[in-house]
mmCIF file of the C-alpha atoms, coordinates in Angstrom:
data_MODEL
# 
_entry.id   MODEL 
# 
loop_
_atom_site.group_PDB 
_atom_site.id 
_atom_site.type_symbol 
_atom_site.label_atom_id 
_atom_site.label_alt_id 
_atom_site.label_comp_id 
_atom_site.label_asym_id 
_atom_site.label_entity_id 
_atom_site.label_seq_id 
_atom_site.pdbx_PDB_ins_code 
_atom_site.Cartn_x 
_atom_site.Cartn_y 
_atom_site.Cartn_z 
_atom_site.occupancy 
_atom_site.B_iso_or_equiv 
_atom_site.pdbx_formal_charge 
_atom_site.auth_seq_id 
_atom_site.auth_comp_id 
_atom_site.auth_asym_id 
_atom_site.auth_atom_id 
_atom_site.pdbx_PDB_model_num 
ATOM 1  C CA . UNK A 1 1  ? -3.534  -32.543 -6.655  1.00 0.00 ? 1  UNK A CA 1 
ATOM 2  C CA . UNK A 1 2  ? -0.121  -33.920 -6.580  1.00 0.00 ? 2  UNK A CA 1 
ATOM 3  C CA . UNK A 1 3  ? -0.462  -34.564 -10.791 1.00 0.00 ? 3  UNK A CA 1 
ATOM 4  C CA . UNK A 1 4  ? -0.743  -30.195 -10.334 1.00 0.00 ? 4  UNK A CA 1 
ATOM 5  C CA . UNK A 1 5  ? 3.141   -29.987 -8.768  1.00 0.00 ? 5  UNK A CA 1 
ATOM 6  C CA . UNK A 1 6  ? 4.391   -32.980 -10.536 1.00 0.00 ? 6  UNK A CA 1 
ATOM 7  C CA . UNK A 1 7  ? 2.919   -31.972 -14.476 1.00 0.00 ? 7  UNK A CA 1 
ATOM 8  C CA . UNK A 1 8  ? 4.617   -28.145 -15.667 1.00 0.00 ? 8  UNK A CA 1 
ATOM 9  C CA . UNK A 1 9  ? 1.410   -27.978 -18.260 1.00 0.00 ? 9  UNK A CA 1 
ATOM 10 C CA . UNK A 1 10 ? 0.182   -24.841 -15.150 1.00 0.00 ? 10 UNK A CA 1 
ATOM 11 C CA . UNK A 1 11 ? 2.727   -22.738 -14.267 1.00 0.00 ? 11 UNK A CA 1 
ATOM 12 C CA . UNK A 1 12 ? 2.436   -21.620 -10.792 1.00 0.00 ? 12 UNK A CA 1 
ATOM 13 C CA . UNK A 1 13 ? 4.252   -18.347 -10.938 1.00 0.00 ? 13 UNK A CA 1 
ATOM 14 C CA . UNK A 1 14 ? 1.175   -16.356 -11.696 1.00 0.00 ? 14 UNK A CA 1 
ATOM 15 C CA . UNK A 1 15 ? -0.255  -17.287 -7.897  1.00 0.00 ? 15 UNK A CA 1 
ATOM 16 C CA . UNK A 1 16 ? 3.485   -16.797 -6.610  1.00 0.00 ? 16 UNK A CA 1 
ATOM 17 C CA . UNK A 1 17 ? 3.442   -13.450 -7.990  1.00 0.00 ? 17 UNK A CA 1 
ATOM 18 C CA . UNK A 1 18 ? 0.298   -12.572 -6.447  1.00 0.00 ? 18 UNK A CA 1 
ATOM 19 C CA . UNK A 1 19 ? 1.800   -13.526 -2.687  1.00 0.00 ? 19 UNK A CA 1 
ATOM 20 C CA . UNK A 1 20 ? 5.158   -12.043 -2.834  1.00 0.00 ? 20 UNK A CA 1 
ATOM 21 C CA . UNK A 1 21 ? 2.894   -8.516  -3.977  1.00 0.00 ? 21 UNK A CA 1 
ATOM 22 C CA . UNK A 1 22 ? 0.958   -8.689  -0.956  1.00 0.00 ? 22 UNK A CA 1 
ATOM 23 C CA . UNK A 1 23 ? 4.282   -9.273  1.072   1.00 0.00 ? 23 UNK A CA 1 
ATOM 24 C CA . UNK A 1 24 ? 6.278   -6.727  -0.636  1.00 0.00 ? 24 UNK A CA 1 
ATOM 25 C CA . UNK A 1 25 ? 3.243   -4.214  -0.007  1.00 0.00 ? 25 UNK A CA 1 
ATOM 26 C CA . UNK A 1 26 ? 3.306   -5.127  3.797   1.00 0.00 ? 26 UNK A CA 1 
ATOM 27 C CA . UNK A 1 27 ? 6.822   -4.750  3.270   1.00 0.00 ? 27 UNK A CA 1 
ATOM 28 C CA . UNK A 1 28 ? 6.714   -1.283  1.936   1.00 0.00 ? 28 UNK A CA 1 
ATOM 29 C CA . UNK A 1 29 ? 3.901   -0.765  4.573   1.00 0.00 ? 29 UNK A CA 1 
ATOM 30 C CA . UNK A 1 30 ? 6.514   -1.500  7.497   1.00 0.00 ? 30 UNK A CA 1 
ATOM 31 C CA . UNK A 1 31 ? 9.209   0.488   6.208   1.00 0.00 ? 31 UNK A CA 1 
ATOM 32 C CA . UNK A 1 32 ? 7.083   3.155   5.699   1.00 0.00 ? 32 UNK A CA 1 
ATOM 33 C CA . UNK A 1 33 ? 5.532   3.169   9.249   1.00 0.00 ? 33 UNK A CA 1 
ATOM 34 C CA . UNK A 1 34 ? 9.167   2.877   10.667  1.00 0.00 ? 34 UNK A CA 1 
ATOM 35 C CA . UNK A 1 35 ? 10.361  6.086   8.809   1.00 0.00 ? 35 UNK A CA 1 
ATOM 36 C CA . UNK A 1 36 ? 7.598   7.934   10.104  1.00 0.00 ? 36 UNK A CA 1 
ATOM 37 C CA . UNK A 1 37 ? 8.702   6.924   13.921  1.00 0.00 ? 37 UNK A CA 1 
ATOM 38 C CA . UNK A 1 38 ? 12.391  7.754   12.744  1.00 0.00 ? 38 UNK A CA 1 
ATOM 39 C CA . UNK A 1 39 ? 10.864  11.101  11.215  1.00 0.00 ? 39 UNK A CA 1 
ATOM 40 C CA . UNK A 1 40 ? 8.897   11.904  14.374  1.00 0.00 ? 40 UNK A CA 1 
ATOM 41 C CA . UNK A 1 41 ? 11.528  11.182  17.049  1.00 0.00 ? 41 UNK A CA 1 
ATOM 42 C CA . UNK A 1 42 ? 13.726  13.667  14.998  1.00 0.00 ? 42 UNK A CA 1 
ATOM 43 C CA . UNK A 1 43 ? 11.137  16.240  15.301  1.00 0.00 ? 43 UNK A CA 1 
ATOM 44 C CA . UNK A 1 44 ? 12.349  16.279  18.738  1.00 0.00 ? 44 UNK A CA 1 
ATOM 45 C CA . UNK A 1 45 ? 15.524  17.762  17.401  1.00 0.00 ? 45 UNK A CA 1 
ATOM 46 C CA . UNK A 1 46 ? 14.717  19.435  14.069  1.00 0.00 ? 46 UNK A CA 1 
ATOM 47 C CA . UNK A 1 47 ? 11.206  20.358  13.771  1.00 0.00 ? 47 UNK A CA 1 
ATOM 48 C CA . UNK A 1 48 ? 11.736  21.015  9.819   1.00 0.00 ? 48 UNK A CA 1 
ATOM 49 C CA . UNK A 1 49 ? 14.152  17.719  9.522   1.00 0.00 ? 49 UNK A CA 1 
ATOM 50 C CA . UNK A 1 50 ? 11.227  15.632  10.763  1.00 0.00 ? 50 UNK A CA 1 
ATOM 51 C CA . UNK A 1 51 ? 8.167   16.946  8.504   1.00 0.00 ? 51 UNK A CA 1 
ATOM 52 C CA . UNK A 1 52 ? 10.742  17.257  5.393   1.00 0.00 ? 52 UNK A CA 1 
ATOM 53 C CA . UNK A 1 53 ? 11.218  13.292  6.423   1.00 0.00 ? 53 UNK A CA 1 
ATOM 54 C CA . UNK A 1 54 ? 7.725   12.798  7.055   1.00 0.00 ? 54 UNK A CA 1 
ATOM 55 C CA . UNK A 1 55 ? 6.970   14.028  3.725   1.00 0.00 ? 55 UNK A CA 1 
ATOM 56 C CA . UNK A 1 56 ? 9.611   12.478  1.664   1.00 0.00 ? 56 UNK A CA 1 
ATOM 57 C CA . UNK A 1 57 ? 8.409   8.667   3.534   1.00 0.00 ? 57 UNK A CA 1 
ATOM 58 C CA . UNK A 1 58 ? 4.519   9.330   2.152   1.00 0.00 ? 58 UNK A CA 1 
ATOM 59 C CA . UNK A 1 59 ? 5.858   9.776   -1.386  1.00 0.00 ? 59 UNK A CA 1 
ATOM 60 C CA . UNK A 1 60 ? 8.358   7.497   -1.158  1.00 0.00 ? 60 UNK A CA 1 
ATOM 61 C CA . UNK A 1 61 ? 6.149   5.418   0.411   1.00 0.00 ? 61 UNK A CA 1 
ATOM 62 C CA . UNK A 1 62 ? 3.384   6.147   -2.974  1.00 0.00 ? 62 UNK A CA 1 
ATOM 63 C CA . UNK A 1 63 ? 6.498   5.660   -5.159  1.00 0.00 ? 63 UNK A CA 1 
ATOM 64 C CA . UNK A 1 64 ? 7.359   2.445   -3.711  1.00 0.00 ? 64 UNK A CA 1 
ATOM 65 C CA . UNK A 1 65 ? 3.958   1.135   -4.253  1.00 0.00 ? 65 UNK A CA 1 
ATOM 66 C CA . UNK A 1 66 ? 3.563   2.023   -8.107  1.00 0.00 ? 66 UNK A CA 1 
ATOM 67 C CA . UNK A 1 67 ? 7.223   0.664   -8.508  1.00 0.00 ? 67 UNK A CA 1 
ATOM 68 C CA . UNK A 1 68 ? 6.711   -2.726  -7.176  1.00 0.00 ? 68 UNK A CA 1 
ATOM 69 C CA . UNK A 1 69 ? 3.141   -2.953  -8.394  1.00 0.00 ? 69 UNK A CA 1 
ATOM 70 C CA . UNK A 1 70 ? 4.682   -2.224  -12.196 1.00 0.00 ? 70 UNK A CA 1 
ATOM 71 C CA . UNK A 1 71 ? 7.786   -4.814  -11.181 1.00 0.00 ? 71 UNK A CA 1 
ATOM 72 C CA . UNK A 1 72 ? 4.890   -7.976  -10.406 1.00 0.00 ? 72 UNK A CA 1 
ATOM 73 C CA . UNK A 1 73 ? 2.793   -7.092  -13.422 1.00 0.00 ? 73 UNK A CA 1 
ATOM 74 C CA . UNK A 1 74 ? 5.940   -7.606  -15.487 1.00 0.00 ? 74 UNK A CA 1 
ATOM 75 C CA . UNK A 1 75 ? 6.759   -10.884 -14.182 1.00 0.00 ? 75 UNK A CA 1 
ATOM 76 C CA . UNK A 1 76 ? 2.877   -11.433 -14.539 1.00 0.00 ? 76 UNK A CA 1 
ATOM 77 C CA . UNK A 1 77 ? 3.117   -10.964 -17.896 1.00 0.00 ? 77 UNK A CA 1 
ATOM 78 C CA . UNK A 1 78 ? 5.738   -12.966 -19.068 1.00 0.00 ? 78 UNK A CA 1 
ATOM 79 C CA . UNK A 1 79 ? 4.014   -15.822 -17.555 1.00 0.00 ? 79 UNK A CA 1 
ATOM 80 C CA . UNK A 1 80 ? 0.535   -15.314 -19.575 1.00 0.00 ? 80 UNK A CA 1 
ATOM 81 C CA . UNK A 1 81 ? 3.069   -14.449 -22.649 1.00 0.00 ? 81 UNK A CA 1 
ATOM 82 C CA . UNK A 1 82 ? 4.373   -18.360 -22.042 1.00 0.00 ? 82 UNK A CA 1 
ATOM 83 C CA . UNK A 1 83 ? 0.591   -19.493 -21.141 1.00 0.00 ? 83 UNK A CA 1 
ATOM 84 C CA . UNK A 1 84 ? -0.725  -18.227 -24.478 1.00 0.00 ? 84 UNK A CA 1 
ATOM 85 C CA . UNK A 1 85 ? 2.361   -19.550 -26.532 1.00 0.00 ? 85 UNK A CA 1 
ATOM 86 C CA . UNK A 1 86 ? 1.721   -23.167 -25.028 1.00 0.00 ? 86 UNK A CA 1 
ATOM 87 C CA . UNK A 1 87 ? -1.842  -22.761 -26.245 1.00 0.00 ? 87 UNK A CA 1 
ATOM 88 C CA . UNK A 1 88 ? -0.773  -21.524 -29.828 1.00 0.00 ? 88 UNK A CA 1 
ATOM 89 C CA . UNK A 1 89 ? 1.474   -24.608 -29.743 1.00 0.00 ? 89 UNK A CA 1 
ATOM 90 C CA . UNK A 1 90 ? -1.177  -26.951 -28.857 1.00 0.00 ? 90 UNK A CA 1 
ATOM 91 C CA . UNK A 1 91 ? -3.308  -25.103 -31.051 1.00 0.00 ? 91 UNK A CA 1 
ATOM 92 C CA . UNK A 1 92 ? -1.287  -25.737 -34.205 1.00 0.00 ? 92 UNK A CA 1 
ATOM 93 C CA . UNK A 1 93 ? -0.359  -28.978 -33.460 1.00 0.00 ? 93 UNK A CA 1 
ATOM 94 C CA . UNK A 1 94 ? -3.948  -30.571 -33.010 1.00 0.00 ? 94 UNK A CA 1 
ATOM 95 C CA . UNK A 1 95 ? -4.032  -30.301 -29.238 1.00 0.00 ? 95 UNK A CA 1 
ATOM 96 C CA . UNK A 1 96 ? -6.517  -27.962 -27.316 1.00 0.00 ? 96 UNK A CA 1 
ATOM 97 C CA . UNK A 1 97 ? -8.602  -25.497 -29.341 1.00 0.00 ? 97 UNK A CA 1 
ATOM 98 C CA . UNK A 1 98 ? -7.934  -21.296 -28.776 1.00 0.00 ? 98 UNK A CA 1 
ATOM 99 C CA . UNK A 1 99 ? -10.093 -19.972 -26.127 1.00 0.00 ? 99 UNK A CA 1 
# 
């Protein structure tokens, strides 16, 4: 286990990646739920204010998730971009056959 953190043959990004989605979508979760608390107390003053706000914090809310998802799955990819040139390195020089 500690030859895994001390050896950069794996890198670990691709896990990373995976934890900071799942905090950015509790993220977007939060900020979404706080909006609509903001949107309903200003019901109290402007009926039309608040469900306009309401509203625009369930798209933003949809927008926010399709954004970040498309964010990770870039950094996702440059990792298996650097995963499959280490492998067509080691392929070429003699090291571990292509998958």
């Amino acid at each position: 286990m500690a030859n895994y953190f001390l050896n950069f043959d794996k890198l670990l990004g691709t896990q990373l990646i995976v934890i900071l989605y799942y905090l950015g979508l509790a993220g977007i979760a939060l900020g979404a739920i706080a909006s609509l608390f903001g949107a309903l107390a200003m019901m109290g003053a402007s009926f039309i204010g608040g469900l306009g706000m309401i509203v625009m914090t369930l798209i933003g809310a949809v927008i926010g998730v399709l954004v970040w998802r498309f964010i990770c799955e870039l950094y996702l990819i440059l990792f298996r971009i650097s995963d499959d040139v280490r492998e067509i390195k080691n392929a070429k020089v003699g090291g571990a056959p292509l998958a």
